[in-house]
C-alpha positions in Angstrom: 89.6 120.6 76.1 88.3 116.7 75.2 84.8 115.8 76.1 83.3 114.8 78.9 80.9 113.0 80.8 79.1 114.4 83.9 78.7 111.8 86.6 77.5 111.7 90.2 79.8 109.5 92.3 79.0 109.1 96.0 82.6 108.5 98.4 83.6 107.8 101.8 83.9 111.6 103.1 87.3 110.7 104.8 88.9 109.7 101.1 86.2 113.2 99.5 88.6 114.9 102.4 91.9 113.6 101.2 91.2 113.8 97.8 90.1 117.7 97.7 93.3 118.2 100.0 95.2 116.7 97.2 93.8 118.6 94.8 94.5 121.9 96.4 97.8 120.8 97.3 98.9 119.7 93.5 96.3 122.6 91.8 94.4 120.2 90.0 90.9 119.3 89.9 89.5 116.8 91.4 87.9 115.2 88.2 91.3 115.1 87.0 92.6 113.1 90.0 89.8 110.7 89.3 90.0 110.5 85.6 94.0 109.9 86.6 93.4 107.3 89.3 90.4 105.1 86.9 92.4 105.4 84.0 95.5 103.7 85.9 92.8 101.0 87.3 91.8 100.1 83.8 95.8 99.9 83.0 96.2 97.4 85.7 93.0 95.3 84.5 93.7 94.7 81.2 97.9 94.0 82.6 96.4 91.3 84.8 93.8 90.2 81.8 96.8 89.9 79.4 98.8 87.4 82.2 95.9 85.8 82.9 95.6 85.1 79.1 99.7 84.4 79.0 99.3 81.8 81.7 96.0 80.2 80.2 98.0 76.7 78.9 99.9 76.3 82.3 98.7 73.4 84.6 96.1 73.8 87.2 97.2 73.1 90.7 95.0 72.4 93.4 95.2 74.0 96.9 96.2 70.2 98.3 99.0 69.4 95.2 100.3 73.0 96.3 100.6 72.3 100.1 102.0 69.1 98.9 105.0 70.8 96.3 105.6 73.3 99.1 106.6 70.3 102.4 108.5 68.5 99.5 110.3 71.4 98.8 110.7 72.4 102.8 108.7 75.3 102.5 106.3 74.2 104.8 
């Protein structure tokens, strides 16, 4: 087994219900449901960091040029 951390995290007690009904209904533990569910966060941050960084040369548009592109385009 890897090492870990002990930690004290306070939640909503309708999500501490859901989550400890998912945990008896799949047989895991609930720290492994929450190591599963951060891990995937931290996935999805450092996706969105990576096309934030892709899209870094691409022009800045301002809300007003947008609205503008959009009723030229007849989106709008």
């Amino acid at each position: 087994m890897s090492e870990t951390t002990r930690a004290t995290i306070y939640l909503d007690p309708d999500l501490h219900r859901a989550l400890r009904l998912k945990a008896a209904s799949t047989h895991r533990p609930i720290s492994e449901l929450v190591n599963e569910l951060v891990r995937q966060s931290l996935v999805e941050d450092a996706a969105d960091l990576a096309a934030f960084e892709d899209r870094v040369a691409e022009p800045a548009l301002t809300y007003e040029q947008l609205l503008k592109d959009l009723k030229a385009h007849g989106k709008l």
